[in-house]
N, C-alpha and C positions, 0 to 999 in steps of 0.2 A: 953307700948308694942310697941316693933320697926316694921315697914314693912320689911319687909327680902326677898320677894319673888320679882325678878324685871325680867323682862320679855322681851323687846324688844327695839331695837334700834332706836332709833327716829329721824332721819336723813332727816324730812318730810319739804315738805314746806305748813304748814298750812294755809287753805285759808283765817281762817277767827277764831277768838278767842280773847280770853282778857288777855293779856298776863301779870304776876304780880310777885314778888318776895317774896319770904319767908322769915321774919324780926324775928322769932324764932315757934323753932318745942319744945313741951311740950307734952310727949309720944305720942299720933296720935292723939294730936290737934294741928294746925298752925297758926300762926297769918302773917298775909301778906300786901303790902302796898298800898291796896284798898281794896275799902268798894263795895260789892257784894249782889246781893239777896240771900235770901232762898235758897238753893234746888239745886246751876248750879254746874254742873259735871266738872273737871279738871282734868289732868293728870299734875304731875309732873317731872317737865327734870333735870337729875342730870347727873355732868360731867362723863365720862367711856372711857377710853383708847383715848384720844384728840377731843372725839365725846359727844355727848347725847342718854342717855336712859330714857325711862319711868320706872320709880323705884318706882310710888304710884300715886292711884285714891286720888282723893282730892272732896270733896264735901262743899260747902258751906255752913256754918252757919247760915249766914247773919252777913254783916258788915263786919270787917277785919277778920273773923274767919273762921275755915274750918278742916273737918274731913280727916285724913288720913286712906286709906282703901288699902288692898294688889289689885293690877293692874293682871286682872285674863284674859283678854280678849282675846288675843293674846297668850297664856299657849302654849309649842310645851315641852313636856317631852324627848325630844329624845335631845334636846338642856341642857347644864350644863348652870345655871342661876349665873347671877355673885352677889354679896352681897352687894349691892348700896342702900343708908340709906339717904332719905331726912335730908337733913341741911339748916341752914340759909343760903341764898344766890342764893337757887336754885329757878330755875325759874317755875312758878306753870301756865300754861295755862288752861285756864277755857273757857268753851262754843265752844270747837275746832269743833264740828260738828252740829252748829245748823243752818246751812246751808240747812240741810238735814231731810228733815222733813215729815211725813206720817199726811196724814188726818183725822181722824173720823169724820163721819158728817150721820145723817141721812136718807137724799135721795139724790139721784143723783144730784138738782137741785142747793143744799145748796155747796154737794162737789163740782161742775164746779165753782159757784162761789166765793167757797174758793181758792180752786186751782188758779184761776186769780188773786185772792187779794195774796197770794204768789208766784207769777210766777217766781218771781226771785232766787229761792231757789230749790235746785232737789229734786223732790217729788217722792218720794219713794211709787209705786202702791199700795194702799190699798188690791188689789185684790192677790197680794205675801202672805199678812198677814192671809186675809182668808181663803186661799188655806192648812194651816197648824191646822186651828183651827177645833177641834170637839165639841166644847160647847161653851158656854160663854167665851170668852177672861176674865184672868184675871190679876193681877198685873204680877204675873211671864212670865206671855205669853208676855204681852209691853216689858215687862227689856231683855228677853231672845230676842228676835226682835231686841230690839235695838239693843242689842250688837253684833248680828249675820251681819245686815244691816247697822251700822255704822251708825245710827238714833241720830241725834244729840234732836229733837224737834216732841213731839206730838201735832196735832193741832188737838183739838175735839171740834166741832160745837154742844152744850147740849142749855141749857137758856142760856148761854151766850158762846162766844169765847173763851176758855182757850189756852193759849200756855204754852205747861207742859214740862219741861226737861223730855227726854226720859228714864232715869236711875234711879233718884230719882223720878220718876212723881211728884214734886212742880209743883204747879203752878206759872211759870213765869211773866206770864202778862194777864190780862184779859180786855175783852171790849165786848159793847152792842152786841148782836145778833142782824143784821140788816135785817135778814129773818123770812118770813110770814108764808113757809111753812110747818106745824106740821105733815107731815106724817113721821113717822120712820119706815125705812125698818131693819129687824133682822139678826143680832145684829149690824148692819152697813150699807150703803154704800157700796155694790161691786157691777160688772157687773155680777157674778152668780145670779143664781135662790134664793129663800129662803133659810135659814137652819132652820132647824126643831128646832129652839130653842127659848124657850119661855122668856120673860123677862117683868115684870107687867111695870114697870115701868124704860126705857132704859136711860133717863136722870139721874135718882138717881142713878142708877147703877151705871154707869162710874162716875159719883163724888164720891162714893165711894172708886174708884180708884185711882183718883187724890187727891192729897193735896192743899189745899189752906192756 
């Protein structure tokens, strides 16, 4: 199955990403010429009238492999889409916004000093994310987020640190929890009051969500 939907012009100067070539496209799986985790989201640039467009989401396999998916994020129906078909040669950028990244963390204490330990990265208010949710966040509620907010990286503070791609929730990279304190505020970390919602167990929850 071809990608056929292509969507926008990509004429960007991206801050920060992995940028890799497509060595052969086999119906919408890629092989490319670096080896990759699990789980990291890409967009592919194919040539379009002396420029570049995003013509497919690309998501890693792990290793040199990688899933081609129709590029939905940027969709304007009032616009005629041109018919731009990844091929060998194109260039596949991977992790373009994990510059940009949202918290989950427990209590306030944990989020300040996560927040410090990525202060170099623009941290996108936890308290935007809650202000939308009626219940329990779930898988759809992170994906839909992300791609509203241009979230490249979830960071959720549970037993341990995860750093989860925003899009796929993989987990990217994990390491020790270096915090003491077990209060969990529901369903998260905001500066609002409580939400009325219950969750036995808030740590299993969200690894439910994420993949490891």
């Amino acid at each position: 199955m071809r990608i056929i939907l292509i969507l926008f012009s990509a004429v960007f100067a991206f801050s920060q990403g992995i940028a890799v070539k497509i060595l052969n496209v086999n119906g919408t799986e890629i092989r490319v010429n670096a080896t990759l985790k699990k789980g990291i989201n890409g967009v592919v640039l194919c040539p379009y009238e002396n420029s570049k467009i995003i013509c497919a989401r690309a998501v890693s396999l792990g290793g040199d492999k990688a899933l081609l998916y129709v590029y939905k994020s940027l969709k304007n129906d009032a616009f005629a889409l041109p018919l731009v078909f990844p091929k060998k040669g194109n260039e596949v950028l991977f992790a373009k916004n994990y510059s940009r990244i949202m918290i989950i963390a427990p209590n306030q204490t944990d989020y300040l000093k996560t927040k410090e330990k990525y202060s170099k990265n623009t941290i996108i208010p936890v308290d935007v994310f809650g202000a939308f949710l009626e219940g329990k966040p779930t898988k759809r509620d992170f994906i839909n987020f992300a791609k509203k907010m241009n979230i490249g990286r979830y960071i959720f503070v549970l037993d341990k640190i995860y750093e989860v791609d925003a899009l796929s929730l993989q987990v990217i990279n994990s390491y020790k929890n270096p915090y003491k304190n077990n209060k969990f505020k529901l369903p998260f970390f905001t500066s609002y009051n409580d939400y009325d919602i219950k969750m036995k167990n808030p740590i299993n929850y969200y690894k439910t969500i994420i993949k490891e």
